[in-house]
VEXDREN-2710 file (C-alpha; in Angstrom, 1 decimal):
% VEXDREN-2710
k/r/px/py/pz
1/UNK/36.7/-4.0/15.5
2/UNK/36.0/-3.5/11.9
3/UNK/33.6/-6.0/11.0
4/UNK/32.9/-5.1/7.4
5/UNK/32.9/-8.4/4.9
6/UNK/32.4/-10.7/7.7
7/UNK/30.3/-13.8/7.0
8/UNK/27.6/-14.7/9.4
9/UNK/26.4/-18.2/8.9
10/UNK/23.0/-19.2/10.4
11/UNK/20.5/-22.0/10.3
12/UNK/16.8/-21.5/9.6
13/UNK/13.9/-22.9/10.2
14/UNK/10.1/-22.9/8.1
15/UNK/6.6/-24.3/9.5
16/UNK/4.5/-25.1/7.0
17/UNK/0.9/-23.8/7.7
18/UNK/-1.7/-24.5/5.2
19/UNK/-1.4/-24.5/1.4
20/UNK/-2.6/-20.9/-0.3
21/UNK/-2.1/-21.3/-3.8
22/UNK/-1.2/-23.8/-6.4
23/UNK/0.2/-22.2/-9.5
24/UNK/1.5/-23.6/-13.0
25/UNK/5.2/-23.4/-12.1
26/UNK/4.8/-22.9/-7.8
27/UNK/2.9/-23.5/-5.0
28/UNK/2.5/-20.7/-2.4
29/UNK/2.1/-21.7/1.4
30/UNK/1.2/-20.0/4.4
31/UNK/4.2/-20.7/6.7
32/UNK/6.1/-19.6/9.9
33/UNK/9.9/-18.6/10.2
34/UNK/11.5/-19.7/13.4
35/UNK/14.5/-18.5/15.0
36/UNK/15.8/-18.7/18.4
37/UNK/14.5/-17.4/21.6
38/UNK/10.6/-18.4/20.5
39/UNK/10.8/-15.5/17.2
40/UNK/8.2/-16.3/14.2
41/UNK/7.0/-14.7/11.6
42/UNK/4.6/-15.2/9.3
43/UNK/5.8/-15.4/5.7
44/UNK/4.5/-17.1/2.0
45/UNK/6.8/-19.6/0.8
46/UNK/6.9/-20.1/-2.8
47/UNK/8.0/-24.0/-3.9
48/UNK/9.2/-24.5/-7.4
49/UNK/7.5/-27.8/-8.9
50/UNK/9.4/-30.4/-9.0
51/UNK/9.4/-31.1/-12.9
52/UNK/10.5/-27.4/-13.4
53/UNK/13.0/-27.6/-11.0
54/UNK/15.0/-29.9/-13.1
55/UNK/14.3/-27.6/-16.1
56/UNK/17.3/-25.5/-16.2
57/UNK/16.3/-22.4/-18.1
58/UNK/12.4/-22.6/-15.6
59/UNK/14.9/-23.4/-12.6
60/UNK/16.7/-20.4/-13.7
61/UNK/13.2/-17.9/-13.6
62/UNK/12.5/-18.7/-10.5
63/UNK/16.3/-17.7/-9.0
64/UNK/15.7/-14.9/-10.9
65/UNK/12.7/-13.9/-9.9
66/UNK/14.1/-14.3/-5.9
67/UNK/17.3/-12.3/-7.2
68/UNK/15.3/-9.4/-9.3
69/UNK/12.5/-9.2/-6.5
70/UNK/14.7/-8.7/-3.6
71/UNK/16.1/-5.4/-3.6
72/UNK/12.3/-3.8/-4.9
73/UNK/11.9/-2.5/-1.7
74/UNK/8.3/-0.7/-2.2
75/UNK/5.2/-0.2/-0.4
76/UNK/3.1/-1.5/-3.1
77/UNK/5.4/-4.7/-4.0
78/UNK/5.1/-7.6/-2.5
79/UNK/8.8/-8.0/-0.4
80/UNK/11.0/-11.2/-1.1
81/UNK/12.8/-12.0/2.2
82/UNK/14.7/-14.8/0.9
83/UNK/16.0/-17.3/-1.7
84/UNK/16.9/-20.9/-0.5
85/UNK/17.0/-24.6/-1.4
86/UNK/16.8/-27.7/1.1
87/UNK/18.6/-30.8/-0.8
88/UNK/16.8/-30.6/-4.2
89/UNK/13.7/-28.3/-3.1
90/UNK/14.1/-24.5/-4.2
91/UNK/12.3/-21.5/-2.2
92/UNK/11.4/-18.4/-2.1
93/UNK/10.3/-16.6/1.4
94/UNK/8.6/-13.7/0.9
95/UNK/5.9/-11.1/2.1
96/UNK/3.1/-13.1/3.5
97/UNK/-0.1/-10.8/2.7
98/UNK/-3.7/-10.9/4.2
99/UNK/-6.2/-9.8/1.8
100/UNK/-7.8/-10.8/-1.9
101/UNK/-6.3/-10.6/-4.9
102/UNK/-7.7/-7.8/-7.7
103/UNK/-9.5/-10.9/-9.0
104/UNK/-11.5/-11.8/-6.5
105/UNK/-12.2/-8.1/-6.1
106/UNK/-13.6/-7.7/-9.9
107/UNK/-15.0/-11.0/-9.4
108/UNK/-17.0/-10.0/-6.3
109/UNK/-18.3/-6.9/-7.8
110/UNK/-19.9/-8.8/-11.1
111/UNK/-21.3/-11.5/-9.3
112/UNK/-23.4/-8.7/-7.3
113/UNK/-24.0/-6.8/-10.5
114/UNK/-22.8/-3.4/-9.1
115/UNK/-20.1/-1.2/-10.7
116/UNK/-16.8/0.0/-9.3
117/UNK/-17.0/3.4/-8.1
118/UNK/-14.3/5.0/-11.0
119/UNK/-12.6/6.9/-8.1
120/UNK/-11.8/3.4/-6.3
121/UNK/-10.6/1.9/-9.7
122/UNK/-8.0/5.1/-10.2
123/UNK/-6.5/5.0/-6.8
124/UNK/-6.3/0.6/-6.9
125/UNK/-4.8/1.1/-10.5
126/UNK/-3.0/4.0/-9.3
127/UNK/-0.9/2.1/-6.8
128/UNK/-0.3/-0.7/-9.4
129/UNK/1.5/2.0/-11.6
130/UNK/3.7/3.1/-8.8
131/UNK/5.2/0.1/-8.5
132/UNK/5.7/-0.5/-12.1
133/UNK/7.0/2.7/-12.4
134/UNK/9.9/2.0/-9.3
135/UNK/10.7/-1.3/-11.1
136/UNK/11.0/0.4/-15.0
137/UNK/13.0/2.9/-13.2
138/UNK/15.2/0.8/-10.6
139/UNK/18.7/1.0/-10.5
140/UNK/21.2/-1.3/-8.6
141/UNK/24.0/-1.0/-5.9
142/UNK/26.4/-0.5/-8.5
143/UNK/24.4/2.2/-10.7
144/UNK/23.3/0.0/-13.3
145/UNK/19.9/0.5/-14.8
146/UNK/18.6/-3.2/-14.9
147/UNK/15.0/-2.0/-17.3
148/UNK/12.7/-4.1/-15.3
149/UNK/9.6/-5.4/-17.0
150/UNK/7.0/-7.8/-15.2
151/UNK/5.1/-9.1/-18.5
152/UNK/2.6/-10.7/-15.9
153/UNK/0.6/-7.4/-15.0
154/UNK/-3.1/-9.1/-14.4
155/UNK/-5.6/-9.4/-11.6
156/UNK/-4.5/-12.1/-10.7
157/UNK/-1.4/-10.4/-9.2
158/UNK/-2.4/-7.5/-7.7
159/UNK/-3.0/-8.2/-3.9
160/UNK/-5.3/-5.8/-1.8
161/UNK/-4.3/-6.3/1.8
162/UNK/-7.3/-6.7/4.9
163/UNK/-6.0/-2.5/5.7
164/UNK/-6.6/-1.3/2.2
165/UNK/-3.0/-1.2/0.8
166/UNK/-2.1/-2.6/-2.9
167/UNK/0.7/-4.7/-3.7
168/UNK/1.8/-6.2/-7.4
169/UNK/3.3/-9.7/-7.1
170/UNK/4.7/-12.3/-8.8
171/UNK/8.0/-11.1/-11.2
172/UNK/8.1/-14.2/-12.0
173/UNK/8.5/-14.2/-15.7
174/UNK/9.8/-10.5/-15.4
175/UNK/12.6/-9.9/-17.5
176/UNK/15.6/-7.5/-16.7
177/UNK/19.0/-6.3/-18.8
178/UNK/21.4/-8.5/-16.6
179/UNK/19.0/-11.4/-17.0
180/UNK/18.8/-14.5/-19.6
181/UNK/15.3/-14.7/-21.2
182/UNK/14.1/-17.9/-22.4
183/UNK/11.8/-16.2/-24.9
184/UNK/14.6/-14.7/-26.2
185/UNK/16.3/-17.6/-27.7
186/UNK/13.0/-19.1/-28.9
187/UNK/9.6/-18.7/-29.7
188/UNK/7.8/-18.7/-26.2
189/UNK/4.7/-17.1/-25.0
190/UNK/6.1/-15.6/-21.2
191/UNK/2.3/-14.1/-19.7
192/UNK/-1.2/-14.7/-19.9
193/UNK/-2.3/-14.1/-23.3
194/UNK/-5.4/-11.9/-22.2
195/UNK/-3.3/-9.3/-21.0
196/UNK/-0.3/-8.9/-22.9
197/UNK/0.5/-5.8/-25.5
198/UNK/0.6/-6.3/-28.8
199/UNK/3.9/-7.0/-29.2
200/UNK/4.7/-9.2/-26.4
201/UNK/1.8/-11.6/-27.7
202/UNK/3.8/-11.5/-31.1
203/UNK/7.2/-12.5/-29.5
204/UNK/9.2/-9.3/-29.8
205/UNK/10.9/-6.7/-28.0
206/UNK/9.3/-5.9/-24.5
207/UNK/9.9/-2.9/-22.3
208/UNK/8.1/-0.8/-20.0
209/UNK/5.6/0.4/-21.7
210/UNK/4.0/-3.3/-22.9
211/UNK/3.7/-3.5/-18.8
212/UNK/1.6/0.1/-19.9
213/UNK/-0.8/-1.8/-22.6
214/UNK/-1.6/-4.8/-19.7
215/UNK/-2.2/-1.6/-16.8
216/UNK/-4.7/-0.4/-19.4
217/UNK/-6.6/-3.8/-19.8
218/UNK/-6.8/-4.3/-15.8
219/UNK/-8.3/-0.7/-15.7
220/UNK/-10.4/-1.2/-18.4
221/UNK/-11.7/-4.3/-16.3
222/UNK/-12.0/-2.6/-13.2
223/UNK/-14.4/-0.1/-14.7
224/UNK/-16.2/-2.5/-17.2
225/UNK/-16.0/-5.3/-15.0
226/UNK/-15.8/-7.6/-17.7
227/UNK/-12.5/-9.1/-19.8
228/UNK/-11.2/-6.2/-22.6
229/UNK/-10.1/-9.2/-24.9
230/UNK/-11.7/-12.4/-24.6
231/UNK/-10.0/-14.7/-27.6
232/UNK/-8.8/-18.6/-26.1
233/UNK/-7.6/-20.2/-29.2
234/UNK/-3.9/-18.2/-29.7
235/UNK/-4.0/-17.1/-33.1
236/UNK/-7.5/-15.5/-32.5
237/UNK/-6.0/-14.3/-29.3
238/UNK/-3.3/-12.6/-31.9
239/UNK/-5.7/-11.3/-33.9
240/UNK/-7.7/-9.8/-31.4
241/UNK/-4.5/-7.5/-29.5
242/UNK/-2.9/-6.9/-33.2
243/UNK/-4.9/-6.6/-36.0
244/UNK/-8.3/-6.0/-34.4
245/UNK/-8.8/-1.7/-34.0
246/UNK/-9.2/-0.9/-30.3
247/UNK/-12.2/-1.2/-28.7
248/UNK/-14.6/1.3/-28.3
249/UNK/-13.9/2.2/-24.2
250/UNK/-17.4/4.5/-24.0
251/UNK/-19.2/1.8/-25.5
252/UNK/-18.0/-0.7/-22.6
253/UNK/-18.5/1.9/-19.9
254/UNK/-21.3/3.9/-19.9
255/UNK/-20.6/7.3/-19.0
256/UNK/-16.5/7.2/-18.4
257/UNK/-15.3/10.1/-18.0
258/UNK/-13.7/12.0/-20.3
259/UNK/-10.2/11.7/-18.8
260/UNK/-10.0/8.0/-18.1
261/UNK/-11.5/7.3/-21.8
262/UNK/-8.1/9.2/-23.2
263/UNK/-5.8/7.4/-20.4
264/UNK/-7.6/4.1/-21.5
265/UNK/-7.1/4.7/-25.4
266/UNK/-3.6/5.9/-24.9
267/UNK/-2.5/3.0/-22.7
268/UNK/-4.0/0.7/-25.4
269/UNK/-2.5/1.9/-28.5
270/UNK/-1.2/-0.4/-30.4
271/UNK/2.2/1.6/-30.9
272/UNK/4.3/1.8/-27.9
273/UNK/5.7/5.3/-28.3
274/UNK/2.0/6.7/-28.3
275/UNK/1.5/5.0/-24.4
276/UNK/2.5/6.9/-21.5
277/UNK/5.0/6.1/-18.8
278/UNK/3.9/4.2/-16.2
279/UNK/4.3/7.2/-14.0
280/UNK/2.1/9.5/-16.2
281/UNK/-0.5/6.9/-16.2
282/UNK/-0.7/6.9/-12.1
283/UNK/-0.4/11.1/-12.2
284/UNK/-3.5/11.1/-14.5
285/UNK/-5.3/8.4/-12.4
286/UNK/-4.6/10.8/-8.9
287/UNK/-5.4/14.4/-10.5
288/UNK/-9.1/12.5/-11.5
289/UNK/-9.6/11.6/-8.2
290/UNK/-8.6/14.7/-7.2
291/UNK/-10.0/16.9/-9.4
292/UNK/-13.3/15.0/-8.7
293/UNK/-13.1/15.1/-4.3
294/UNK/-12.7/11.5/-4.2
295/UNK/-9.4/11.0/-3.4
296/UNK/-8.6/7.5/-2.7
297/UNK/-7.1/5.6/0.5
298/UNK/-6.2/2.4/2.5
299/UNK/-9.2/3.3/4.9
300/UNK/-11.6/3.8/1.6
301/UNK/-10.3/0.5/0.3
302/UNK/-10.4/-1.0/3.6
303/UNK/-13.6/-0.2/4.3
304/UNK/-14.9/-1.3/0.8
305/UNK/-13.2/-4.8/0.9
306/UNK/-14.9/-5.2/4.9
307/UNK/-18.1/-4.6/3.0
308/UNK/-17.8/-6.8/0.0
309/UNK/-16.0/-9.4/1.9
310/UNK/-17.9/-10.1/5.1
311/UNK/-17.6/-14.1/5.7
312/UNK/-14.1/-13.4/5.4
313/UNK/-12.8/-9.9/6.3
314/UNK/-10.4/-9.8/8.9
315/UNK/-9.3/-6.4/10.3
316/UNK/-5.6/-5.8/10.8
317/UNK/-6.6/-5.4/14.9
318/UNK/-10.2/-6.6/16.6
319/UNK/-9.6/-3.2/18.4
320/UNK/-10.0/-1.3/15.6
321/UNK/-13.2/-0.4/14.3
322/UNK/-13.2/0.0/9.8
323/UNK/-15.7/3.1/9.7
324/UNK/-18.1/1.8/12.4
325/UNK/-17.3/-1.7/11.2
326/UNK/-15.3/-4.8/13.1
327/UNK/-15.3/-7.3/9.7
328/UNK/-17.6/-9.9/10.2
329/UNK/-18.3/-10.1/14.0
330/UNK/-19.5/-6.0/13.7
331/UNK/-21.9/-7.6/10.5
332/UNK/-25.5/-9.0/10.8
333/UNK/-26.4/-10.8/8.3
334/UNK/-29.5/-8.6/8.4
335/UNK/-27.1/-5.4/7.9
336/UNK/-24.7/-6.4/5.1
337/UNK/-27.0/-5.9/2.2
338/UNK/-27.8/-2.3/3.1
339/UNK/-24.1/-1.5/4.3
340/UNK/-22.7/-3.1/0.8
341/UNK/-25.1/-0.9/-1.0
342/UNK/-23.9/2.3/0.8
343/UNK/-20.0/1.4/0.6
344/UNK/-20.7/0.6/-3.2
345/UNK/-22.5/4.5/-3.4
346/UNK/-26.0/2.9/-4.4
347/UNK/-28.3/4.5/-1.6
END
């Protein structure tokens, strides 16, 4: 029997778990699906606020972002499983991952005072550009090329799971050629300020290669491990992506090889045609770990974030050992300071 068009209606179920993150427009949870016959899975589920859920056009960016997501089938994007609403409550189920974000990663690193290995930064960053580079380039069921841009590349969104894989999140300001844009019908800043390119800070025409300029400030963080621009008040903010000359990358990072410092000013330009592709910016990133026998991998980053993270590592398996290491129960406290400092390349 042909079963092609059919409908298949079917009831769901969520558990809510424990809250994870409380954002300006969302809050994530850690939840359970349930279906019949005792199957579970462990998802997120994204809740829309309820003030912006009766703000059509911010209603609207979060359908989106469920609609746009969806079909980005990637290894290094975070997967939406599904878009729903219960009475006036919107959803979105998606990929639940076990890790740290990109933040907390930087974040770890300064608070110890020790510097990214430059090999680890190119293959984290490296992944990042792959999945920018599958959205820019992602055309739909009926052969349309939609011009996906996030606008929100930060550290913020870029997950690092417990098994060392990288993930971008969060399209939910991203923009797309089928899509309304709010900041297109009036003046509206759509992205944290600190990583935007210059003319997505100014209000203008965005395409891929602003998500370009904000891959080149996270990599400039990952190596400097400090903020590229810095500026709170807005027009200073302005003044410090547009007007101000880019900054001097040596300067910042001692020592950067030569390589990165071109990838780095390029990214950064302040004219869009001058940045590469998303695409050449991860090749470049690869050939310098390659050229320099360092290639990167989950079981590298794995093995870094068991090391850094101790208190709260957990390994995919307890069976399976991360270089000699279990996470936390393989780590005396009397071992971690020597095993950071060899994982970090210091003894």
């Amino acid at each position: 029997m042909d079963n092609d068009g059919r409908l298949i209606e079917y009831a769901g179920q969520f558990r809510v778990i424990q809250k994870v993150a409380r954002g300006g427009m969302a809050t994530v949870y850690e939840a359970e699906q349930i279906g019949p016959s005792g199957f579970t899975k462990q998802i997120a589920l994204k809740i829309i606020h309820d003030r912006y859920a009766k703000q059509a056009e911010w209603l609207q960016l979060f359908i989106d972002e469920a609609k746009l997501s969806a079909n980005l089938v990637h290894g290094n994007i975070v997967q939406i499983y599904q878009l729903g609403q219960v009475d006036n409550e919107f959803f979105i189920a998606m990929e639940f991952i076990k890790g740290v974000t990109l933040r907390s990663l930087i974040d770890r690193h300064r608070q110890l005072a020790t510097p990214m290995t430059p090999a680890l930064g190119a293959y984290i960053a490296s992944r990042v550009c792959r999945a920018l580079d599958f959205a820019h380039n992602f055309v739909d069921r009926g052969g349309r090329r939609l011009d996906i841009v996030h606008r929100d590349v930060s550290p913020g969104n870029v997950l690092l799971t417990w098994d060392g894989h990288v993930k971008l999140g969060d399209f939910g300001i991203a923009k797309a050629r089928t899509m309304a844009d709010p900041a297109a019908q009036r003046p509206l800043m759509m992205g944290k300020k600190h990583y935007m390119s210059p003319e997505q800070i100014l209000g203008g025409h965005v395409d891929s290669r602003s998500d370009v300029f904000a891959m080149g400030i996270v990599l400039f963080e990952l190596l400097a491990l400090q903020p590229l621009f810095t500026e709170d008040e807005t027009e200073a903010a302005i003044d410090e992506v547009v007007v101000a000359p880019v900054p001097d990358v040596a300067r910042h990072i001692p020592g950067i090889d030569a390589s990165l410092d071109a990838l780095l000013r390029a990214a950064l330009s302040k004219a869009p045609d001058q940045r590469p592709s998303a695409a050449d910016f991860g090749r470049v990133l690869d050939q310098f770990c390659v050229q320099h026998r360092e290639t990167g991998s989950p079981e590298r980053l794995q093995a870094h974030l068991a090391a850094l993270f101790p208190d709260s590592y957990r390994p995919p398996t307890e069976a399976a050992p991360v270089s000699g290491m279990t996470g936390q129960q393989g780590l005396s406290p009397r071992s971690r300071p020597s095993l950071v400092r060899r994982i970090l390349g210091l003894d």
